[in-house]
C-alpha positions as CSV (number, residue, x, y, z in Angstrom):
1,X,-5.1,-20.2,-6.3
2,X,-6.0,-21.6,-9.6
3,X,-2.7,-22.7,-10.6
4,X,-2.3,-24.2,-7.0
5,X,-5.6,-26.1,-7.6
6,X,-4.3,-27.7,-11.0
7,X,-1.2,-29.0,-9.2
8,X,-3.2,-30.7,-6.5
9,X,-5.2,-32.4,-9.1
10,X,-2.1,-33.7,-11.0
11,X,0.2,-34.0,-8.0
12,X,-2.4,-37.3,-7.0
13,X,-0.3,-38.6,-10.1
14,X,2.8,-36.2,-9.0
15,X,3.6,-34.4,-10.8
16,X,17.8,-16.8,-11.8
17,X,15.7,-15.0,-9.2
18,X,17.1,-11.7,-8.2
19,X,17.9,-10.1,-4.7
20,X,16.3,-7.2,-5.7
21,X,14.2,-4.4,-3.6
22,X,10.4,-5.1,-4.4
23,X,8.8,-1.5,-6.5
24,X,6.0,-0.5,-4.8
25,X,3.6,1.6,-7.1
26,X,0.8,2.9,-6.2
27,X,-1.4,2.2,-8.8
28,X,-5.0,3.5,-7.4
29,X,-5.4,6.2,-4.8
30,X,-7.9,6.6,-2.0
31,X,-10.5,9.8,-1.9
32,X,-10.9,11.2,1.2
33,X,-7.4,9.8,2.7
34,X,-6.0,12.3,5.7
35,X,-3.9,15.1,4.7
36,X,-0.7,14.6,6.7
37,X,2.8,16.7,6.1
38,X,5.9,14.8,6.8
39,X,9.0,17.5,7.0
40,X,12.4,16.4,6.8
41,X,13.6,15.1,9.6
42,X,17.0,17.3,10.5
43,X,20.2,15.3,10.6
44,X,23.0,16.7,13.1
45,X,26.7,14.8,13.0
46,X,26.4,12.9,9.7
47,X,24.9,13.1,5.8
48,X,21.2,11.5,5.6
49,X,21.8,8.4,4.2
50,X,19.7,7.4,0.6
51,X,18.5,4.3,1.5
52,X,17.6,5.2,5.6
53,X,16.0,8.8,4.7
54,X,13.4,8.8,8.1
55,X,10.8,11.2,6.7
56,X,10.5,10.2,3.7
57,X,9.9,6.6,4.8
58,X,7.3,7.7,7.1
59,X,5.5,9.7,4.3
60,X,5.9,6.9,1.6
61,X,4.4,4.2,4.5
62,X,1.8,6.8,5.7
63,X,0.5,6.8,1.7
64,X,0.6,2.8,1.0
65,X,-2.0,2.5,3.5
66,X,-4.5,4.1,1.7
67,X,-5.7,6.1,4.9
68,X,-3.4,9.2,4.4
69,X,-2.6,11.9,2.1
70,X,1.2,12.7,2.3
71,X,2.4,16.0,0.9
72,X,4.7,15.7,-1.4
73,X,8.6,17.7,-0.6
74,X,8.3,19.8,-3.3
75,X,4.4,20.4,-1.8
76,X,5.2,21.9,1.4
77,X,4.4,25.3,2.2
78,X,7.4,25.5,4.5
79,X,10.0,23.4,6.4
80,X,10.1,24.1,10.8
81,X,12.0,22.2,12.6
82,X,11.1,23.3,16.0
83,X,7.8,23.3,17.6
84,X,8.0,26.9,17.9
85,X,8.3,27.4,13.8
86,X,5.1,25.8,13.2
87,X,2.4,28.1,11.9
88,X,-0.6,26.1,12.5
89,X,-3.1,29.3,11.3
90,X,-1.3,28.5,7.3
91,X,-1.1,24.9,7.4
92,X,-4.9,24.6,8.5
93,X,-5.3,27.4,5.5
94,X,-3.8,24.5,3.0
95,X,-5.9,22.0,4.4
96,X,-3.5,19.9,6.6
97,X,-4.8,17.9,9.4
98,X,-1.7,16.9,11.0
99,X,2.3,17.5,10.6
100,X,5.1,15.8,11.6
101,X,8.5,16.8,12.6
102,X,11.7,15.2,13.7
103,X,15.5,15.1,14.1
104,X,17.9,12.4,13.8
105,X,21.9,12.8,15.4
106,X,25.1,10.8,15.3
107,X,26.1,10.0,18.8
108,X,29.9,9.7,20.2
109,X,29.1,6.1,20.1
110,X,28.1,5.6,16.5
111,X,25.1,5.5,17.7
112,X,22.0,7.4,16.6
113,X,19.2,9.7,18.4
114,X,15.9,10.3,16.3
115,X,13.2,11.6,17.9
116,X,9.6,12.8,16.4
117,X,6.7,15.2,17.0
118,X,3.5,14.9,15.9
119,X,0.7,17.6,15.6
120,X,-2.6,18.3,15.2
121,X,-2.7,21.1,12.9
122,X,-6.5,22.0,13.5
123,X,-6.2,21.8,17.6
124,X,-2.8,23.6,17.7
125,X,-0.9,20.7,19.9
126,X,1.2,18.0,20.0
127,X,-0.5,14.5,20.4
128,X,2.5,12.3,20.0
129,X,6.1,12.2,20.4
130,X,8.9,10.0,20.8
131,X,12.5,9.5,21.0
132,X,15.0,6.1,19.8
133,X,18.2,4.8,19.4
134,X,19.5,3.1,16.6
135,X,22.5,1.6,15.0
136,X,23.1,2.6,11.1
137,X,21.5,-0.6,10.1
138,X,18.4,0.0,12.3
139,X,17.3,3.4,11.1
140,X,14.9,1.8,8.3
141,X,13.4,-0.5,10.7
142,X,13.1,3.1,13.5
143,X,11.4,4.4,10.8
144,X,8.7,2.1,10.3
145,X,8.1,1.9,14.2
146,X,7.5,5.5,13.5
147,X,5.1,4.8,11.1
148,X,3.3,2.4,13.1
149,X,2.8,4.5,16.0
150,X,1.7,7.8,14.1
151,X,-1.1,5.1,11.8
152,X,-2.5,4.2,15.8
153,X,-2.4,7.6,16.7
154,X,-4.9,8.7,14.2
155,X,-6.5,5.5,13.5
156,X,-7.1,3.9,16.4
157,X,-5.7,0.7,14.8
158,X,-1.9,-0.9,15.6
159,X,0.3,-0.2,12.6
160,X,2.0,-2.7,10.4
161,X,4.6,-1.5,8.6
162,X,7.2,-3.0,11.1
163,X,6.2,-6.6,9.6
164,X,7.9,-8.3,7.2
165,X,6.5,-10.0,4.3
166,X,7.9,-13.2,2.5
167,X,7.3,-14.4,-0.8
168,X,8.9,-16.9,-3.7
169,X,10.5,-14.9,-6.8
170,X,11.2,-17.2,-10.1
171,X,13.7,-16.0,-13.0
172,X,15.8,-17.9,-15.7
173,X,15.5,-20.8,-18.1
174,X,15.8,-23.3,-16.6
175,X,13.8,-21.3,-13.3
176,X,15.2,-20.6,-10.3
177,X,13.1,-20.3,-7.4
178,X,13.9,-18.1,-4.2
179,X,12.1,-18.1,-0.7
180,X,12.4,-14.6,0.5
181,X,11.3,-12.6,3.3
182,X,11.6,-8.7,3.1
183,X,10.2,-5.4,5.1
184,X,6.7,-4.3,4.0
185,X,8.0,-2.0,2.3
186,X,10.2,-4.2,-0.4
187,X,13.7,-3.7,1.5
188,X,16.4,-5.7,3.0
189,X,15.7,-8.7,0.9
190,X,16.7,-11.9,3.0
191,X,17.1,-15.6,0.8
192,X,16.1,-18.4,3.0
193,X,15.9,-21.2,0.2
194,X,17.5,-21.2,-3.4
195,X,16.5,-24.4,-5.4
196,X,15.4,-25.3,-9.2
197,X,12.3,-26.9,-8.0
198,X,9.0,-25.1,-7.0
199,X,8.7,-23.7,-3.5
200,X,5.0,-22.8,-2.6
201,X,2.6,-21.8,0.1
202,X,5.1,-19.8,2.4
203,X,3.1,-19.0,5.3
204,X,4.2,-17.2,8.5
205,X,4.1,-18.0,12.5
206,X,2.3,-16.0,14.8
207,X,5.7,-14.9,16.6
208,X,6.9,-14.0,13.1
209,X,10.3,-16.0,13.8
210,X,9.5,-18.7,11.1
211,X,8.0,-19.8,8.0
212,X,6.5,-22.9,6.9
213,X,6.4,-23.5,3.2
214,X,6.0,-26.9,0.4
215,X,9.6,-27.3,-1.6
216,X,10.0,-29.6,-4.6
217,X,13.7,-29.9,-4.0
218,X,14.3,-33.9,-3.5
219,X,11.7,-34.2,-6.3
220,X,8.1,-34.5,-4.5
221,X,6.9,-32.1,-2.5
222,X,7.7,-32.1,1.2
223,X,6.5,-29.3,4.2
224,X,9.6,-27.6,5.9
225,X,9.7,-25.1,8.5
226,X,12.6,-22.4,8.8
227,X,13.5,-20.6,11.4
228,X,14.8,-16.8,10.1
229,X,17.2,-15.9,12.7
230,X,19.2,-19.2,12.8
231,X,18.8,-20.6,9.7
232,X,17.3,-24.1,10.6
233,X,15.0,-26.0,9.4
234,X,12.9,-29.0,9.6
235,X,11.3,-31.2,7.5
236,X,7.7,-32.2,9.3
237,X,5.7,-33.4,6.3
238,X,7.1,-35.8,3.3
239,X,4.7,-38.8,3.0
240,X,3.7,-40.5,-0.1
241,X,2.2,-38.6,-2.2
242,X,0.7,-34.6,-1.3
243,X,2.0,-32.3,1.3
244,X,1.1,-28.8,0.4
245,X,-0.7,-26.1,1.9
246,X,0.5,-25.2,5.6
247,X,-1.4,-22.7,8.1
248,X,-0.2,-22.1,11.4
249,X,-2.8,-22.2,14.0
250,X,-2.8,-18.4,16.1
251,X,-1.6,-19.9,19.5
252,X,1.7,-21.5,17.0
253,X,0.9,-25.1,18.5
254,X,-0.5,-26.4,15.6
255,X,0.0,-26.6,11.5
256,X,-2.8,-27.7,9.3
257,X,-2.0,-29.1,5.9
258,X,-2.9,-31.1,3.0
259,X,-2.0,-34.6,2.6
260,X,-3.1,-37.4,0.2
261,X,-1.3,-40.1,2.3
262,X,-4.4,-42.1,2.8
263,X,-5.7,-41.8,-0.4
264,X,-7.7,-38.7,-1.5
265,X,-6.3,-35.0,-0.2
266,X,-7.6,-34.2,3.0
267,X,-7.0,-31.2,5.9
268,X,-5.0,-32.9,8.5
269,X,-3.3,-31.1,11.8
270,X,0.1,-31.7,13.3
271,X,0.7,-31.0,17.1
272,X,4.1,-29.3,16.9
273,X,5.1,-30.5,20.2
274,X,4.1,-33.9,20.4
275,X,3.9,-34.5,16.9
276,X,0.6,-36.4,16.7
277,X,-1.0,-35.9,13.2
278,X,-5.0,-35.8,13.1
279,X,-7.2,-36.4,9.9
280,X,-10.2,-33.7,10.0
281,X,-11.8,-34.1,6.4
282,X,-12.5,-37.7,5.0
283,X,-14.6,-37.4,1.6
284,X,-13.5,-38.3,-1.5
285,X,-12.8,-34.7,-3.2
286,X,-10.1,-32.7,-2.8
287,X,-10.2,-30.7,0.9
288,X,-7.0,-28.6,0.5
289,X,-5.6,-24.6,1.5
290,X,-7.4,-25.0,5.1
291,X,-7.3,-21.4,7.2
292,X,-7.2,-21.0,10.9
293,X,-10.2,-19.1,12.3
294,X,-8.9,-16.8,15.3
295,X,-10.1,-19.3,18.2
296,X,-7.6,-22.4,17.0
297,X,-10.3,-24.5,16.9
298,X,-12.5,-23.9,13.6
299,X,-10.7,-24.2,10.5
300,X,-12.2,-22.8,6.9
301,X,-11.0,-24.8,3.8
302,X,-11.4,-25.5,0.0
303,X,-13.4,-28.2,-1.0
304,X,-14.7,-29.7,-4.7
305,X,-17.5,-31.8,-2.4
306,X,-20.2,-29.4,-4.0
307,X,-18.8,-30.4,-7.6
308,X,-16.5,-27.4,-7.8
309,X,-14.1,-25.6,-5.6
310,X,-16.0,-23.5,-2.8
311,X,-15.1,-22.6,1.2
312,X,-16.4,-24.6,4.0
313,X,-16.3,-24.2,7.8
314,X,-15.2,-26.8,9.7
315,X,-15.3,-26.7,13.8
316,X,-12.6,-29.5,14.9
317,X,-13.9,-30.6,18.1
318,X,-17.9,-30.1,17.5
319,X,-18.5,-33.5,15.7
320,X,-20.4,-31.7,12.7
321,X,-20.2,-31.8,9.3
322,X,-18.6,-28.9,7.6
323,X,-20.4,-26.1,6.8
324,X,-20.6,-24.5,3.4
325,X,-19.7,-20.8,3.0
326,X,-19.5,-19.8,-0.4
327,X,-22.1,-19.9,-3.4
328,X,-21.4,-17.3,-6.2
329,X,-20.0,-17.8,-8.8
330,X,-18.2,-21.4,-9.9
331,X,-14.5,-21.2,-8.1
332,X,-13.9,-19.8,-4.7
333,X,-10.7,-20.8,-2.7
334,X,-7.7,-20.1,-0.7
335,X,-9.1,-18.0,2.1
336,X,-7.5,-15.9,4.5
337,X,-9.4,-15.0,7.5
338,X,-9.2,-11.4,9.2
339,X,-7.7,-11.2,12.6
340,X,-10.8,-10.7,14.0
341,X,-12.5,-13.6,12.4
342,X,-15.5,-11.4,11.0
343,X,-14.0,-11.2,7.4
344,X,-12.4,-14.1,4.5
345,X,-10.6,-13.0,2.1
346,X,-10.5,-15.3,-0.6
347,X,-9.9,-15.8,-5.1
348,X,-13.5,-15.4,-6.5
349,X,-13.8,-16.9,-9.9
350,X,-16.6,-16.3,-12.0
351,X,-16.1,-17.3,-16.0
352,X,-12.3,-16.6,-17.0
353,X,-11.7,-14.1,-14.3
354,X,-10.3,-14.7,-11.4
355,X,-10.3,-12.4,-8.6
356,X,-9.5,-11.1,-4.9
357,X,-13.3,-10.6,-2.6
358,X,-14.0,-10.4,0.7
359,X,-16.8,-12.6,2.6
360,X,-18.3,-11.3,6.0
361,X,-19.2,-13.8,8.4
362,X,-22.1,-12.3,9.5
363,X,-23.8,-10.7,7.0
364,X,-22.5,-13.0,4.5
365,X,-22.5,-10.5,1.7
366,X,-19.5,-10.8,-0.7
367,X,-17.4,-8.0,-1.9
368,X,-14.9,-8.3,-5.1
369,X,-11.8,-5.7,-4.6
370,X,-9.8,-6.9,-7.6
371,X,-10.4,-6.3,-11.0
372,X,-8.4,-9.8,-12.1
373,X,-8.0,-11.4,-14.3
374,X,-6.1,-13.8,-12.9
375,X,-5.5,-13.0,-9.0
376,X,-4.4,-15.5,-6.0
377,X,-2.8,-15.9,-2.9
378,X,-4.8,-13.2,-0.3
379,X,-3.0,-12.8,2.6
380,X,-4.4,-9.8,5.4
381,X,-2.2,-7.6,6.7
382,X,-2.0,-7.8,10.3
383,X,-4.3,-5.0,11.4
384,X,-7.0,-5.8,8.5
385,X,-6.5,-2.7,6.6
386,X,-4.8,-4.2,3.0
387,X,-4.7,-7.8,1.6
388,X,-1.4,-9.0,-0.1
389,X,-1.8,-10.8,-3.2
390,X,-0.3,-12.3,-6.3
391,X,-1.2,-11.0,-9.5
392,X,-0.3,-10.7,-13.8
393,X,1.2,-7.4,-14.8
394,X,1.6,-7.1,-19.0
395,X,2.1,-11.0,-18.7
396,X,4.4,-11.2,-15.6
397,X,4.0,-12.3,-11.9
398,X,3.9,-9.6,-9.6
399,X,2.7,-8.7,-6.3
400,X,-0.2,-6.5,-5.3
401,X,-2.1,-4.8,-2.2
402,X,-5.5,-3.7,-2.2
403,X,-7.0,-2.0,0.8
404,X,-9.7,-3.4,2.6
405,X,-12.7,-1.6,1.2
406,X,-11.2,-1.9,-2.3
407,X,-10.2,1.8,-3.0
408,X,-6.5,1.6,-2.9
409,X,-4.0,-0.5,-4.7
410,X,-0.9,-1.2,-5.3
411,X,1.8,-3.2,-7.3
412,X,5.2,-4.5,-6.0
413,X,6.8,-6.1,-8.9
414,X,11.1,-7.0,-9.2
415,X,13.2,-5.3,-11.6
416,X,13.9,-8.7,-12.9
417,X,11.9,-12.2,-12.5
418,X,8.8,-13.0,-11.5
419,X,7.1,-12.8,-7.8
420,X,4.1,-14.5,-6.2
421,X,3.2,-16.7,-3.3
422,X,2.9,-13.7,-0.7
423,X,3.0,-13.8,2.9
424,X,2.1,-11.2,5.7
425,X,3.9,-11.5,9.2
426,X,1.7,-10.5,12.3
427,X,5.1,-9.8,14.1
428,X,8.5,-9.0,13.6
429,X,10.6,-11.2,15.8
């Protein structure tokens, strides 16, 4: 965002993180969010393990969304584990709308069975209900499948708590800077870079097996992609001068970026396959943090053309001029469009404040979520429903999520350092 900008402007010139589980608090609740009772899943063969409890990763996943109200353990009016122990008649008294039940068991093999149930308390029934195996180290990752089918379910929208996110964490003097990708949820913590110079702009690709980001490490800033499972990576952007701000296009045949190599920073796009780079701004302001509209071939960017930083549409193979979208207030910039193209998200600056709003395409009416002051970096969650984005807490970087209509947020902060940059995978590969 605003820091982001500043660097842009002085890179023309040029210009001890710890592997810790992110804190998610919720910091703003939703009225009107779904009642929903999660009972603990029963565990046959072996102890429930801490950090793989089922249930009560459901229930905490179920509440970050902002669409449901999960009853707390110490809440529940009783504790069935067997369709046949449910009495619907009280729970509907308590004002329940659905429950869940569900078992996990150690198999012969080491293996592990978990099934669930879920139920709609008001009809009486079961509407859903599954059954997985899982290795130890997979139960965490079970239960957020779980989570993702129960959100569909009773939303009607695919689930994303399966994701992963990444983002760069900071800590020391001198810095250190970390490039880390991580569940939705904060856990299992993965380092794909360690350096003492900045690494920015991490950005996912649509498959969700790799992440493009800027690094700082050979002294000037140069574009690398990493693939997570193997470990590679390739540099594919280290001219003279800027290379910052990658998007993957949605069909993953294309990255967009920003690159001062003839002169002034413009949006150029790199054919993955064939390599061939392609200049799409020439104007002698700073065109910079382009986003991929959902058809691959319309791009929306930040511009200074109009004097100061604002968002403009740009179709690539039309011919036209781009299209200005912005006009409140004086700094708007890094957008990130919805899946379904109809919404930007996108730092609204008015004054000293900076914060997270939301731009609909066709009504064109602007929303601010974020109360600031000094917000950056939205990033949609796969299914639209929350925005991921870095914020100040007393003074340090943290991570936040608000929900789509702006009436739930949280904040995901380290125990120790300082976290920002954040990235929302549309897959987990």
């Amino acid at each position: 965002m605003l820091k982001r900008w500043i660097l842009l402007l002085f890179l023309c010139c040029l210009t001890q993180a710890a592997n810790a589980v992110l804190k998610i608090d919720i910091t703003e609740g939703i009225e009107g969010a779904t009642p929903i009772a999660i009972i603990p899943f029963k565990w046959s063969g072996a102890e429930k393990p801490v950090d793989a409890d089922i249930s009560a990763i459901v229930s905490s996943d179920l509440a970050r969304s902002g669409k449901f109200s999960s009853v707390p353990e110490r809440g529940l009016l009783a504790q069935p584990q067997r369709p046949e122990d449910i009495h619907f008649k009280t729970w509907r008294v308590a004002g329940v709308d659905h429950l869940v039940i569900g078992a996990v068991q150690k198999a012969a093999n080491g293996m592990f069975k978990v099934e669930f149930r879920l139920f709609n308390v008001y009809r009486g029934e079961q509407v859903l209900g599954y059954s997985f195996n899982a290795t130890r180290a997979m139960l965490r990752t079970t239960a957020h499948q779980i989570s993702d089918l129960i959100f569909e379910q009773l939303t009607g929208l695919p689930g994303a708590f399966n994701t992963r996110i990444a983002y760069v964490t900071s800590a020391g003097k001198p810095a250190e800077y970390r490039l880390q990708v991580a569940d939705t949820d904060g856990y299992n913590p993965q380092t794909l870079l360690t350096s003492s110079e900045p690494i920015m702009s991490p950005v996912w690709s649509p498959d969700g097996s790799k992440v493009a980001y800027v690094s700082f490490e050979t002294g000037a800033s140069a574009i690398y992609i990493h693939n997570i499972r193997t470990g590679e990576r390739e540099k594919i952007a280290a001219f003279d001068g800027i290379n910052s701000a990658p998007a993957w296009s949605p069909d993953g045949q294309s990255l967009a970026m920003t690159l001062s190599k003839d002169g002034n920073p413009d949006i150029y796009v790199l054919s993955l396959r064939s390599k061939a780079l392609r200049r799409v701004t020439r104007h002698w302001s700073i065109d910079t943090e382009p986003a991929w509209l959902p058809d691959s071939r319309s791009l929306v960017f930040t511009s200074s053309r109009s004097g100061k930083p604002q968002l403009y549409q740009l179709a690539l193979d039309s011919g036209s001029r781009p299209r200005r979208l912005t006009f409140e207030g004086n700094y708007n910039a890094n957008a990130s469009v919805s899946a379904d193209g109809k919404v930007i998200a996108f730092v609204h600056g008015a004054g000293n404040s900076y914060k997270i709003a939301l731009l609909n395409l066709d009504t064109r009416i602007t929303q601010v979520l974020t109360d600031g002051p000094l917000d950056e970096s939205p990033d949609f969650a796969p299914n639209g429903t929350m925005i991921l984005y870095a914020s100040q807490d007393r003074g340090r970087a943290v991570l936040a999520a608000v929900s789509a209509d702006g009436r739930q947020k949280q904040r995901l902060a380290l125990s120790d350092g300082e976290v920002r940059e954040p990235s929302w995978a549309a897959k987990r590969n």
